[in-house]
C-alpha positions as CSV (number, residue, x, y, z in Angstrom):
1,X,1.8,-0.3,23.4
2,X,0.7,-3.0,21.0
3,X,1.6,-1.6,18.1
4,X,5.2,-0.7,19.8
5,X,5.5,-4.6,20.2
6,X,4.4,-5.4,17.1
7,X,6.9,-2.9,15.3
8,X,9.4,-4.3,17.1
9,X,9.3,-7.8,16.4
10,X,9.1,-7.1,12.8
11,X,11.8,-5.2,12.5
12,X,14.1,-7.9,14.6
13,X,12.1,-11.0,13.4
14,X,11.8,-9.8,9.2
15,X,15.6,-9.8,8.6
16,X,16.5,-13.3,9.6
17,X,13.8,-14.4,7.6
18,X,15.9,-14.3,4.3
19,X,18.9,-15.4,3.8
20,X,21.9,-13.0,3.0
21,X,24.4,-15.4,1.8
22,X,26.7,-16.2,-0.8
23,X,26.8,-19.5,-3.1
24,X,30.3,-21.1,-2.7
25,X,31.6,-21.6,-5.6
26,X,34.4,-24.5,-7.0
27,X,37.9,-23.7,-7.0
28,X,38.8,-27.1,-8.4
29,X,42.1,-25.9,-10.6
30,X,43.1,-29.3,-12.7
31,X,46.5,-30.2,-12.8
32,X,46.4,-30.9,-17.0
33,X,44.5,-31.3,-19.4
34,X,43.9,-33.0,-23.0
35,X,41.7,-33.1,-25.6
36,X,40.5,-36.4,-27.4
37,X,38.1,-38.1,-29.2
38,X,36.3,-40.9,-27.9
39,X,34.1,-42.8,-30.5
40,X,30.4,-42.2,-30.6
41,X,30.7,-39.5,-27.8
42,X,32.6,-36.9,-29.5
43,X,35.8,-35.0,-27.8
44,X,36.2,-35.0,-24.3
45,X,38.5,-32.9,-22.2
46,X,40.6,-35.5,-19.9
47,X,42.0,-34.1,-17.0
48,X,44.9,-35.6,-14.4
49,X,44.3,-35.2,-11.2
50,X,46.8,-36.7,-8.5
51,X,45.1,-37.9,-4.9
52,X,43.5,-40.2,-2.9
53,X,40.1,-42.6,-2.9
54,X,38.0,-41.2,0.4
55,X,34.8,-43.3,1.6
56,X,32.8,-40.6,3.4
57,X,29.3,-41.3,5.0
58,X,28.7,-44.1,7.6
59,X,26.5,-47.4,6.4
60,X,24.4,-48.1,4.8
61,X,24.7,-44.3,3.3
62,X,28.1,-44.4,1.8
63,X,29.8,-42.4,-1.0
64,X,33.5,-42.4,-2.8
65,X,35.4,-39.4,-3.7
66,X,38.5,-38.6,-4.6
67,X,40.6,-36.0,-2.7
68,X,43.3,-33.7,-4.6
69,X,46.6,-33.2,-3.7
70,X,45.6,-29.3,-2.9
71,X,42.6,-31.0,-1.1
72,X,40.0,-30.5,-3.6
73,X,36.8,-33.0,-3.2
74,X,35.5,-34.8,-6.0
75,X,32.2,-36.6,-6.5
76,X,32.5,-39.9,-8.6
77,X,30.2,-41.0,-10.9
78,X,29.1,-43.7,-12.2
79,X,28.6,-46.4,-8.9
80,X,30.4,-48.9,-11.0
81,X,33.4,-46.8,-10.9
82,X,33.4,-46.6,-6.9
83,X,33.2,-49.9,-6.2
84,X,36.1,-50.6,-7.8
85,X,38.2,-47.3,-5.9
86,X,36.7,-48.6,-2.7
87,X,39.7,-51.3,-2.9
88,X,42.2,-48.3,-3.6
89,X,41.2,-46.0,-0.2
90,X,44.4,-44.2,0.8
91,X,46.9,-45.0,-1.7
92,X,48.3,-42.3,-3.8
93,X,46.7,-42.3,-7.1
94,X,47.0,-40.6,-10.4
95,X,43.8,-40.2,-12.5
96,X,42.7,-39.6,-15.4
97,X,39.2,-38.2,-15.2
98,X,36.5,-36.2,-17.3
99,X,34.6,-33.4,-15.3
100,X,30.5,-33.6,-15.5
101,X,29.0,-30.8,-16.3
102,X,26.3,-31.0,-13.6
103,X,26.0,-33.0,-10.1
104,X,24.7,-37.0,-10.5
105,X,25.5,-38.5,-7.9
106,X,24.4,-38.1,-3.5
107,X,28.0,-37.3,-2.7
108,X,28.0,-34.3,-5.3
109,X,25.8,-32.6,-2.6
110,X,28.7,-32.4,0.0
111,X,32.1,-32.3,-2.4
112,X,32.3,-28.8,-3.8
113,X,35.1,-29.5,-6.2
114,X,32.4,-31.3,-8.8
115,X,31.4,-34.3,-10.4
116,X,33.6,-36.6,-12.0
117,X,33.5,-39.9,-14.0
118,X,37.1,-41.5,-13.4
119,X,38.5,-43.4,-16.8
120,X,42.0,-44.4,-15.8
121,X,44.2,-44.6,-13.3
122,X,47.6,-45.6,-12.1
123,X,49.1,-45.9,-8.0
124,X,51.9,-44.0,-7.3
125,X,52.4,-45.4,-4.1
């Protein structure tokens, strides 16, 4: 009887012990792109990306990002560069932006569509 008991739970309990999912992957699809040389950093692919600033988090644990007209979620990095889109929250904006190749920032954990470092921008409305 014991070992009936003990059969079973291993056979229901072993299978939830690993996990049997899938990674999500990006499907951030930039609007345009451009190629240009920046000095001392080499080329750079800019990218333009049309959407709105987003505070997510509640205080003191805050984080910008910048949400796509297709609603794509983008991290922004550096923190210099989301104080100043703080002011900008819900305004239509175009940017121009280059992609990072890996996460830097908290919010990068939570907004699939990567990591970006904004350079310009301009409101639409």
């Amino acid at each position: 009887m014991k070992v009936i008991v003990f059969l079973l739970f291993f056979v229901f309990v072993i299978p939830g012990v690993f996990p049997c999912g899938k990674k999500e992957k990006s499907n951030a699809q930039p609007v345009s792109a451009e190629t240009v040389s920046t000095e001392g950093q080499g080329t750079k692919n800019l990218i333009k990306i049309i959407g709105r600033v987003q505070i997510y988090g509640s205080e003191p644990h805050t984080f910008v990002g910048i949400v796509g007209e297709d609603g794509t979620e983008f991290a922004v990095y550096p923190p210099e560069q989301e104080e100043k889109l703080r002011k900008l929250q819900g305004r239509l904006i175009e940017f121009t932006v280059i992609f990072l190749d890996e996460p830097k920032t908290y919010g990068s954990l939570f907004l699939k569509g990567g990591t970006i470092n904004p350079v310009e921008w301009s409101i639409i409305r």
